[in-house]
C-alpha positions as a Markdown table, in Angstrom:
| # | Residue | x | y | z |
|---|---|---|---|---|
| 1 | Unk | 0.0 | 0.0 | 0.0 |
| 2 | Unk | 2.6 | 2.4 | 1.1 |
| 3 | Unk | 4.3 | 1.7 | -2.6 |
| 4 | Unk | 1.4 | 2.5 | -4.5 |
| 5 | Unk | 0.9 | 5.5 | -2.1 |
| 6 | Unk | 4.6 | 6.7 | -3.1 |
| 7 | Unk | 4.3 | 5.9 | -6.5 |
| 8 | Unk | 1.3 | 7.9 | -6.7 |
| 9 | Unk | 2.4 | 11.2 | -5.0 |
| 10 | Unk | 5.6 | 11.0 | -7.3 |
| 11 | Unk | 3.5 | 10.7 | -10.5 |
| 12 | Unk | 1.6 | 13.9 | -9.4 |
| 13 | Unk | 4.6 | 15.7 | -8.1 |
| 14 | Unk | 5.9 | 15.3 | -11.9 |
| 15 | Unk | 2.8 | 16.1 | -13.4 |
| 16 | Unk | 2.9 | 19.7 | -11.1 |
| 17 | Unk | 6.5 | 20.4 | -12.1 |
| 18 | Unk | 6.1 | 19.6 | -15.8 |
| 19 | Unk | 2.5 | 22.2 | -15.6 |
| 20 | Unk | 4.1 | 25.1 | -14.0 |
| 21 | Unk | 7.4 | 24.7 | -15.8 |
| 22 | Unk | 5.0 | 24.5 | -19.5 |
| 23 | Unk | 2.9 | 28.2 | -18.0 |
| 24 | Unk | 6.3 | 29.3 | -17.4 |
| 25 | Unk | 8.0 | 29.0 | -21.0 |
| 26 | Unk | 4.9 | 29.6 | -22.6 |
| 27 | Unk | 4.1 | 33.2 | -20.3 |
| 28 | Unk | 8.3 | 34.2 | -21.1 |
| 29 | Unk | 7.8 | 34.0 | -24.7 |
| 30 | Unk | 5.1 | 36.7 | -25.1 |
| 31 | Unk | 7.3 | 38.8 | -23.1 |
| 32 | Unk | 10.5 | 38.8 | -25.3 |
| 33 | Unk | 12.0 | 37.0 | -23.0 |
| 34 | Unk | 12.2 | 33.6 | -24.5 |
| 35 | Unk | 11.1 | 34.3 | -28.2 |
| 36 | Unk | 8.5 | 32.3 | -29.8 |
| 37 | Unk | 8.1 | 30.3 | -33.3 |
| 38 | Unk | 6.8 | 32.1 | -35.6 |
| 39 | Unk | 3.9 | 31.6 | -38.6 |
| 40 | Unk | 6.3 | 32.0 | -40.9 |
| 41 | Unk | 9.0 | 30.1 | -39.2 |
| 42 | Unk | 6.8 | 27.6 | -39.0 |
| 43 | Unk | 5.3 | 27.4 | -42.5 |
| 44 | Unk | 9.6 | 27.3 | -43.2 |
| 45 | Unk | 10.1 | 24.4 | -41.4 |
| 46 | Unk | 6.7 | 22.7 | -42.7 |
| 47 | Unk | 7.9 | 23.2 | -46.7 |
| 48 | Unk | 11.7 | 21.9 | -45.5 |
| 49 | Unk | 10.4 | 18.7 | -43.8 |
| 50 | Unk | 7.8 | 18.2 | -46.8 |
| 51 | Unk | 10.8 | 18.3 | -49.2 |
| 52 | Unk | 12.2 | 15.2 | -47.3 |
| 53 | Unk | 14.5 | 17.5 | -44.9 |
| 54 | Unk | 15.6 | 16.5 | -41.8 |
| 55 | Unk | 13.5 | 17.8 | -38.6 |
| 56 | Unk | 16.8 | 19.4 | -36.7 |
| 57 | Unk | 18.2 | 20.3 | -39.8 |
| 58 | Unk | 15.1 | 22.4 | -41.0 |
| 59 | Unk | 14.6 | 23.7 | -37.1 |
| 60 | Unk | 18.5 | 24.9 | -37.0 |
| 61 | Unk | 17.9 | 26.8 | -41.0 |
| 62 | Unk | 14.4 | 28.1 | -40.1 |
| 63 | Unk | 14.5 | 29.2 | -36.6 |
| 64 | Unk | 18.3 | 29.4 | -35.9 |
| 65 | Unk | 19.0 | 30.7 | -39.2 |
| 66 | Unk | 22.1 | 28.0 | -39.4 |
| 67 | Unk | 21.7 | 26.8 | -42.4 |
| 68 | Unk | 23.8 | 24.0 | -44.6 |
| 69 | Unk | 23.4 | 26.1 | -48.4 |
């Protein structure tokens, strides 16, 4: 019982750290803080991937702006 009991409260304890730290990235990135993908970063990375491009590789061109060419 106690196992279960410990198993449990560690289960929720993850599931509070993982909510507060997801409010917290997503409340930084409409402050400038952390700054966010945008549309057209994302229609960028949508058109690399669907030309058979690699995810990272299309992540680090579109929203790094490190690209290979």
């Amino acid at each position: 019982m106690k196992k279960k009991l410990f198993t449990a409260s560690v289960f929720l304890f993850g599931l509070g750290i993982g909510g507060v730290a997801a409010a917290a990235s997503s409340s930084i990135s409409g402050t400038g803080g952390t700054p966010g993908i945008t549309e057209e970063m994302a229609d960028c990375i949508y058109a690399c991937e669907s030309g058979g491009g690699n995810h990272t590789v299309c992540w680090n061109c579109c929203v790094r702006n490190i690209c290979l060419d």
